[in-house]
DSSP file (Angstrom, degrees, kcal/mol; ACC not computed):
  #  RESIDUE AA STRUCTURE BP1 BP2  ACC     N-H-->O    O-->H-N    N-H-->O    O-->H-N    TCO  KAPPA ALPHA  PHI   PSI    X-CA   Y-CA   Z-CA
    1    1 A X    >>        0   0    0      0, 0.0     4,-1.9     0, 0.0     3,-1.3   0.000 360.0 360.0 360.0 -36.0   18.1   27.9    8.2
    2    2 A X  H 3>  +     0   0    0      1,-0.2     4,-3.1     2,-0.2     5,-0.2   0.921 360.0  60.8 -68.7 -24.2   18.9   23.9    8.9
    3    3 A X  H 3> S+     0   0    0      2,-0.2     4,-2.8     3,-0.2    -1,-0.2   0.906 106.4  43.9 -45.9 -42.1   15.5   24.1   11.3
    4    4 A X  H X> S+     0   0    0     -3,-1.3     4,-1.5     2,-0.2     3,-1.2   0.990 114.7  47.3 -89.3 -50.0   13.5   25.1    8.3
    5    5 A X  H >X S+     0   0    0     -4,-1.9     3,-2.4     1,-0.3     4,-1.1   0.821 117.3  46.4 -31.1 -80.4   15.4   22.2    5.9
    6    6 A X  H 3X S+     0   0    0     -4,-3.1     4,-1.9     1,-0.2    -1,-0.3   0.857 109.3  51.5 -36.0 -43.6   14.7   19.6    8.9
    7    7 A X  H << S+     0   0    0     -4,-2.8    -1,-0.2    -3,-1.2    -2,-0.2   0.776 113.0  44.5 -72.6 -13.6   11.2   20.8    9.2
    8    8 A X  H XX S+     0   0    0     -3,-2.4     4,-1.9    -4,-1.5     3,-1.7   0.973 114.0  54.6 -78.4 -70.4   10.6   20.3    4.9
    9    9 A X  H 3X S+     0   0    0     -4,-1.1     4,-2.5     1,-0.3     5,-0.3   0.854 110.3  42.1 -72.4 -59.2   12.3   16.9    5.2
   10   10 A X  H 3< S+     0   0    0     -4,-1.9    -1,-0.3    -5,-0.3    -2,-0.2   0.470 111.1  52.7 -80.4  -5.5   10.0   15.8    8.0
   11   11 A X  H X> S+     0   0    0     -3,-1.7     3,-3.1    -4,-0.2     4,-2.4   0.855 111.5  53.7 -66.4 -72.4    6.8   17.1    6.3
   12   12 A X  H 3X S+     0   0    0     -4,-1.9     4,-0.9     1,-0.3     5,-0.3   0.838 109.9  43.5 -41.4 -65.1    8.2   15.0    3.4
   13   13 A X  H 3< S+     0   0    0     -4,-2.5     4,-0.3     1,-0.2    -1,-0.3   0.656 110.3  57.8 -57.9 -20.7    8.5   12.0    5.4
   14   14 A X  H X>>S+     0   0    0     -3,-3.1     3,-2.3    -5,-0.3     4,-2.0   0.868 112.4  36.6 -71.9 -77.6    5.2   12.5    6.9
   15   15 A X  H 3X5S+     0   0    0     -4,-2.4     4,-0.9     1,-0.2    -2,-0.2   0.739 110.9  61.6 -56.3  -8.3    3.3   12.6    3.6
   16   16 A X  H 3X5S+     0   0    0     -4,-0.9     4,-1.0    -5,-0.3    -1,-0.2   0.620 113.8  47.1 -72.3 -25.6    5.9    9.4    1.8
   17   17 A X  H <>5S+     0   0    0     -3,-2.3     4,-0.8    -4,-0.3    -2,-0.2   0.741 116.0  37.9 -96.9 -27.7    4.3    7.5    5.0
   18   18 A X  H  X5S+     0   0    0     -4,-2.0     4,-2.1     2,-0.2    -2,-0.2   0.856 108.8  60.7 -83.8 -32.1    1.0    8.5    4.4
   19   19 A X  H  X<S+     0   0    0     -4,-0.9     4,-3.8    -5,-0.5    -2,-0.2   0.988 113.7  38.3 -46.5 -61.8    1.2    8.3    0.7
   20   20 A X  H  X S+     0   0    0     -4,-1.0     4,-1.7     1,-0.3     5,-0.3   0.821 114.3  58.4 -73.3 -25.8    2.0    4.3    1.0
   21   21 A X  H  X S+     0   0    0     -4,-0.8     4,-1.1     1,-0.2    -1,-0.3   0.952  99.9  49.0 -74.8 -26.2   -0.3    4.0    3.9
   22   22 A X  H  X S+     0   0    0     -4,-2.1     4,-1.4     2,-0.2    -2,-0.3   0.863 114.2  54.7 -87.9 -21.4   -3.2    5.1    2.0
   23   23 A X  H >X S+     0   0    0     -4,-3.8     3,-3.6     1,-0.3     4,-0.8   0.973 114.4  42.3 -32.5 -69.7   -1.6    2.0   -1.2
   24   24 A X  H 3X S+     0   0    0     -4,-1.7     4,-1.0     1,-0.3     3,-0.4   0.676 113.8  52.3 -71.4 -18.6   -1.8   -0.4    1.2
   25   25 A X  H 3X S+     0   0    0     -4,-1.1     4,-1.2    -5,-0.3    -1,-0.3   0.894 109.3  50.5 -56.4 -47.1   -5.2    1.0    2.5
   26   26 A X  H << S+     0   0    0     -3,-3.6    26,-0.3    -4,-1.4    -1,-0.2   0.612 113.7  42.2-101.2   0.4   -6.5    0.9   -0.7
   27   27 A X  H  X S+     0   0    0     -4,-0.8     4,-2.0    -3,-0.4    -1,-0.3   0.592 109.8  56.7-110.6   0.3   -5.5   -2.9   -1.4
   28   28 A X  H  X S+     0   0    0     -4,-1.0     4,-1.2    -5,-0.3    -2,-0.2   0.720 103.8  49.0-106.4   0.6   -6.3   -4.1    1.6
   29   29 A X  H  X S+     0   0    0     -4,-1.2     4,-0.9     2,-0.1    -2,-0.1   0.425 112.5  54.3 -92.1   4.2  -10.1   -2.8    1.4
   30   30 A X  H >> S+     0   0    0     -5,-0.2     4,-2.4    18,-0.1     3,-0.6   0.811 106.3  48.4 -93.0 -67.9  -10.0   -4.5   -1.9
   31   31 A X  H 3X S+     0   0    0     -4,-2.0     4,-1.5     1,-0.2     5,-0.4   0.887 111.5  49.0 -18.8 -59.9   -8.8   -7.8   -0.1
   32   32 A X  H 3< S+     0   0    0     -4,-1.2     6,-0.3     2,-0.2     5,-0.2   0.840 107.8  61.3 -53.9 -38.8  -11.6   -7.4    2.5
   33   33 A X  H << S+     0   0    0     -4,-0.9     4,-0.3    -3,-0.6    -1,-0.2   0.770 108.2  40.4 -18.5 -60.9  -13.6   -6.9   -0.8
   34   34 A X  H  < S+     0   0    0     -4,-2.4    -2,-0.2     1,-0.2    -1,-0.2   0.724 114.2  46.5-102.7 -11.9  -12.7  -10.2   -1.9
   35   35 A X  S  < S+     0   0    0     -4,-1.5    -1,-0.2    -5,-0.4    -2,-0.2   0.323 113.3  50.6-101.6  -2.1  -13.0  -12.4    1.1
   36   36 A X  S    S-     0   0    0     -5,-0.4    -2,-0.2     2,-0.0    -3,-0.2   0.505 114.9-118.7-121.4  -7.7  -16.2  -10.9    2.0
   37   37 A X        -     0   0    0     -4,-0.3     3,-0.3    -5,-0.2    -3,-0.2   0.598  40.2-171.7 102.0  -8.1  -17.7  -11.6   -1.6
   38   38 A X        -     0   0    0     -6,-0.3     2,-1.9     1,-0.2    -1,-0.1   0.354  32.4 -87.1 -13.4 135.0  -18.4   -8.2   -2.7
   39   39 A X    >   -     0   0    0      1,-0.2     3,-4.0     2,-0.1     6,-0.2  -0.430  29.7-164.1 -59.5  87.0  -20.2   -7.4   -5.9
   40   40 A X  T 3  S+     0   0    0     -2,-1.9     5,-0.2     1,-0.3    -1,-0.2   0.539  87.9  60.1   6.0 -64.0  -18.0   -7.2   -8.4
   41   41 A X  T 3  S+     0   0    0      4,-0.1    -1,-0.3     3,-0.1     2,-0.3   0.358  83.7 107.8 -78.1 -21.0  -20.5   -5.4  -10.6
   42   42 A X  S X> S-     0   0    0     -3,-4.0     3,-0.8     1,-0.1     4,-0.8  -0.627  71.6-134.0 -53.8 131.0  -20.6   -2.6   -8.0
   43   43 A X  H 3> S+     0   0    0     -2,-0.3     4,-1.8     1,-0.3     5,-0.1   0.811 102.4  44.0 -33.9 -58.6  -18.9    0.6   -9.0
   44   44 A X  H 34 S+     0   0    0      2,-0.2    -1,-0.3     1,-0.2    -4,-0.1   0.308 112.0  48.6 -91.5  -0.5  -17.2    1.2   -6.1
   45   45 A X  H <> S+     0   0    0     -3,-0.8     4,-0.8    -6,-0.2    -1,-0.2   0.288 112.1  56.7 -73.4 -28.7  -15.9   -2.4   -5.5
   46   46 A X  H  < S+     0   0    0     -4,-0.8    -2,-0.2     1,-0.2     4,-0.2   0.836 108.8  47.6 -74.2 -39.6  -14.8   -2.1   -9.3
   47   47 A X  T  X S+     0   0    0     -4,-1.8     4,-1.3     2,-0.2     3,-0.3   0.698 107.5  50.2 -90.9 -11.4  -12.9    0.8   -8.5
   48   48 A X  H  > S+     0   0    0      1,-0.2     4,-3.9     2,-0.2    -1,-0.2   0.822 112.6  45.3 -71.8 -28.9  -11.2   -0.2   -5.7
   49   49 A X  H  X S+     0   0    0     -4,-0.8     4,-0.9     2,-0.2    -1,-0.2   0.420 105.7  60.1-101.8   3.6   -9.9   -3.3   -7.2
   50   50 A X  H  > S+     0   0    0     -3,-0.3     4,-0.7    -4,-0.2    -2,-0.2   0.786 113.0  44.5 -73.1 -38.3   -8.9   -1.4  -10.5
   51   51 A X  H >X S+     0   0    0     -4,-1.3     4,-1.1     1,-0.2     3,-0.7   0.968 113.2  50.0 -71.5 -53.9   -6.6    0.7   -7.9
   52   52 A X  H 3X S+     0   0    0     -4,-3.9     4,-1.2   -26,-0.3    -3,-0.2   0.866 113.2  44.4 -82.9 -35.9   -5.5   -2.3   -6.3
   53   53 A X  H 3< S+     0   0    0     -4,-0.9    -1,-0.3     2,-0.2    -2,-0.2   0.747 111.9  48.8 -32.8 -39.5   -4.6   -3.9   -9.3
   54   54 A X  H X< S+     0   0    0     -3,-0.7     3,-1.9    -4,-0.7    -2,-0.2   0.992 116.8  43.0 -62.8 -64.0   -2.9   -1.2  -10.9
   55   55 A X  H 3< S+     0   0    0     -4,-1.1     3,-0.3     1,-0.3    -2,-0.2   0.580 119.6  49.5 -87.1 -14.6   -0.7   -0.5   -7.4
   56   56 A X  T >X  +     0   0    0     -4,-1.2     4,-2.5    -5,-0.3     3,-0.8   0.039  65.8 127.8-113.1  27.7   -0.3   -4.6   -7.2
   57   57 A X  T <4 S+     0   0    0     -3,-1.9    -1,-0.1     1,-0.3    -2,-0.1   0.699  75.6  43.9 -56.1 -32.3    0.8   -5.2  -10.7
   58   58 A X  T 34 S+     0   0    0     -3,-0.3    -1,-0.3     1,-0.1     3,-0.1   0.805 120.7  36.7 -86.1 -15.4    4.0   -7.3   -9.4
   59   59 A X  T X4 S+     0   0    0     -3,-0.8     3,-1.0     1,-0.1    -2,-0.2   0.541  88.6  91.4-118.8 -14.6    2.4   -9.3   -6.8
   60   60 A X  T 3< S+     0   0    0     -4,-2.5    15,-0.1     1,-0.2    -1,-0.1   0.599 106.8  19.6 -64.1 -12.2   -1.1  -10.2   -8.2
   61   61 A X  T 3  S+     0   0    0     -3,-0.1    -1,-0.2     1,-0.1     3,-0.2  -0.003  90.5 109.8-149.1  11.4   -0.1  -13.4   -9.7
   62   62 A X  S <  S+     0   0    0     -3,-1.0     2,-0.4     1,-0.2    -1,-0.1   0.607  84.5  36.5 -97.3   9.0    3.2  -14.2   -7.9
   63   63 A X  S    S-     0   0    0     -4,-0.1     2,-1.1     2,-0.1    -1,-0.2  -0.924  70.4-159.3 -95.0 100.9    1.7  -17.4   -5.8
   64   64 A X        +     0   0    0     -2,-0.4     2,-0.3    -3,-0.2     4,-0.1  -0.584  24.8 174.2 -87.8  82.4   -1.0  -19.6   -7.9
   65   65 A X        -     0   0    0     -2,-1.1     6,-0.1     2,-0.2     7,-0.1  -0.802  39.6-121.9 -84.0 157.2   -2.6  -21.2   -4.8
   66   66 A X  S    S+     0   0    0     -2,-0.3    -1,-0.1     5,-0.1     2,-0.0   0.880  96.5  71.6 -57.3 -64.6   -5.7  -23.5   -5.6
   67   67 A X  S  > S-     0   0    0      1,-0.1     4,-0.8    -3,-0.0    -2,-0.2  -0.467  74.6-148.9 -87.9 146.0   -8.3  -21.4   -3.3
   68   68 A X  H  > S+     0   0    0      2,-0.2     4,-3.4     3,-0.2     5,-0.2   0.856  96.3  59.4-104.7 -49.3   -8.9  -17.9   -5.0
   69   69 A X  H  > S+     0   0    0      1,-0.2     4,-1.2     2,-0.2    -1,-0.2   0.857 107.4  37.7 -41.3 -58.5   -9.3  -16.6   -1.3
   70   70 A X  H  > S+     0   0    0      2,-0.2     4,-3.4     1,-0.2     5,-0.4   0.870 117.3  51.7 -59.7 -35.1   -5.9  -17.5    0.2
   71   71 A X  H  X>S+     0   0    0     -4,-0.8     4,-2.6     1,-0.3     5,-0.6   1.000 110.0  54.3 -72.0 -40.4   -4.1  -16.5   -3.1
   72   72 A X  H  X5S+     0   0    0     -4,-3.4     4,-0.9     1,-0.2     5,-0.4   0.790 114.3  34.4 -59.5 -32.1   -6.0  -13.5   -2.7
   73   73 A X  H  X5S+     0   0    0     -4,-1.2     4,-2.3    -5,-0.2    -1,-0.2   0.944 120.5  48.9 -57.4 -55.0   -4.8  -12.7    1.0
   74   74 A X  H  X5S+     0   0    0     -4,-3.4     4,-1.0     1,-0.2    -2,-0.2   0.943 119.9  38.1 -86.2 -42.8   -1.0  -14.2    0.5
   75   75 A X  H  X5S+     0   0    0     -4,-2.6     4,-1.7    -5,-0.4     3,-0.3   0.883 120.3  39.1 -90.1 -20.1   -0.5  -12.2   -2.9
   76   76 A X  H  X<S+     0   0    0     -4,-0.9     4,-5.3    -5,-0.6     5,-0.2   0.933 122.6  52.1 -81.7 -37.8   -2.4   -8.5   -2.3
   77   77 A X  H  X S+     0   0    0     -4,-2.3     4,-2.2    -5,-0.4    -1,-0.2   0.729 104.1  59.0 -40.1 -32.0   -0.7   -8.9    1.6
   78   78 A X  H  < S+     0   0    0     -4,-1.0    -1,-0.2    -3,-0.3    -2,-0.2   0.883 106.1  35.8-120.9 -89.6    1.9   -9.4    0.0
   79   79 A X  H >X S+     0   0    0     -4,-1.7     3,-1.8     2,-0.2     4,-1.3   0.897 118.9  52.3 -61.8 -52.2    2.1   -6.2   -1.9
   80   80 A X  H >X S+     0   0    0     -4,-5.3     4,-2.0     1,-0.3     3,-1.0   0.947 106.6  54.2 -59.2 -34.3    0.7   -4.2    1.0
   81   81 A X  H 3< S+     0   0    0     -4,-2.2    -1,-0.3    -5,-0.2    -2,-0.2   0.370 119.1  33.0 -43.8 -15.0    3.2   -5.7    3.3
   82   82 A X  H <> S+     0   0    0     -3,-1.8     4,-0.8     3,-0.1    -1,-0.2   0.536 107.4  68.5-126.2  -8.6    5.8   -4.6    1.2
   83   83 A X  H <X S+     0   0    0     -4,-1.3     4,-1.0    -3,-1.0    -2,-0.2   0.716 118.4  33.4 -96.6 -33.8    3.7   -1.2    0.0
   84   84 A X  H  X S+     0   0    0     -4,-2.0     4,-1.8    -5,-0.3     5,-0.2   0.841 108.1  58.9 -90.8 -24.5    4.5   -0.4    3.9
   85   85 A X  H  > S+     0   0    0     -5,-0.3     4,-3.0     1,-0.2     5,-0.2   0.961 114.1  44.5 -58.9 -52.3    7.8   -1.9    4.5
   86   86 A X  H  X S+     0   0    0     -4,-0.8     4,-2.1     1,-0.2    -2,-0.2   0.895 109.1  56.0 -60.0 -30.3    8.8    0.6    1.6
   87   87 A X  H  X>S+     0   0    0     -4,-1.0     4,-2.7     2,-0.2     5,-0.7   0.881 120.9  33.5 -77.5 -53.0    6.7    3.9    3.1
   88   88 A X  H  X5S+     0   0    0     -4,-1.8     4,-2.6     2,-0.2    -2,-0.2   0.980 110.7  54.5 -85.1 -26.9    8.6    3.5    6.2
   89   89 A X  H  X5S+     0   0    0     -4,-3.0     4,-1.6     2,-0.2    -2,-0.2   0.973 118.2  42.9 -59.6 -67.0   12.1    2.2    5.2
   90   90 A X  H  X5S+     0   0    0     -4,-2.1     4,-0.9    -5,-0.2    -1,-0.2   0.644 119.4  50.2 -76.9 -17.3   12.1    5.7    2.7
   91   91 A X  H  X5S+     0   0    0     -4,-2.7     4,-0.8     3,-0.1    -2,-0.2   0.867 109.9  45.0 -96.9 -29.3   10.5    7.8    5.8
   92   92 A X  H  X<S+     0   0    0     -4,-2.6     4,-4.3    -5,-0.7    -2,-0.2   0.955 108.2  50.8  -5.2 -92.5   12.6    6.9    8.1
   93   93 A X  H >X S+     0   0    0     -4,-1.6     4,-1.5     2,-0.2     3,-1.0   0.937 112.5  56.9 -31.1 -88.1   15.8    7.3    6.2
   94   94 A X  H >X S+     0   0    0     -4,-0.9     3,-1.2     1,-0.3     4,-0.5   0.352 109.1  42.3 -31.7-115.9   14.1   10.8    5.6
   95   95 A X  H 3X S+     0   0    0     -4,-0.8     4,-2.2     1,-0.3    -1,-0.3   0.339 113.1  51.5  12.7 -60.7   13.7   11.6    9.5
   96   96 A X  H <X S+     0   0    0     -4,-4.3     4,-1.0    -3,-1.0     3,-0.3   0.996 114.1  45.4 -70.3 -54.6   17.0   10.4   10.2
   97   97 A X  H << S+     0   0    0     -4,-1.5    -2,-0.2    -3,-1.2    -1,-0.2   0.828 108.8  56.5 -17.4 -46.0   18.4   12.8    7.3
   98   98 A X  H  < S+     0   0    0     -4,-0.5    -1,-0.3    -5,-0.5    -2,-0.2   0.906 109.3  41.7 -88.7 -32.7   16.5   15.5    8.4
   99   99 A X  H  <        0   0    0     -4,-2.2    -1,-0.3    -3,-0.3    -2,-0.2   0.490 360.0 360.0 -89.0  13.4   17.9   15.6   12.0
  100  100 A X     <        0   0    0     -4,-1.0    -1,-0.2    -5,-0.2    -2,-0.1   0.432 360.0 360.0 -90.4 360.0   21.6   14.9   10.9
């Protein structure tokens, strides 16, 4: 029986890492978005940066540099950098759990 528990915990840790990879996925094609100029007014540029807004709610506004480009790198980086730190730090943990 502890095989099948280890093998549920390490599914879980697989999909907590995948979850937060696909955040940071989705704010860093919204970055690219915004350093490459996108149209705004496009649907699908509209919705990416509604997601990345939503998922970057602490970080959007936590540097005011002058150029709309940099603030836009150092604060969504920011949040994905920290959307992955978090994804691995909680699968991880979860890995090591699951083989104890």
């Amino acid at each position: 029986m502890p095989y099948v528990a280890s093998r549920h915990n390490s599914l879980i840790a697989h999909v907590i890492t995948i979850v937060f990879g696909l955040i940071a996925l989705i704010i860093l094609l919204h970055l690219a978005f915004v350093l490459l100029e996108a149209n705004t007014a496009n649907p699908l540029v509209a919705f990416f940066a509604d997601l990345a807004n939503w998922f970057s709610w602490l970080f959007r506004d936590m540097f005011t540099v002058d150029d709309p480009k940099v603030r836009a790198v150092v604060n969504y980086g920011l949040a994905a950098l920290v959307y992955l730190l978090i994804g691995g730090a909680i699968a991880g943990a979860g890995r090591r759990w699951a083989h104890d």
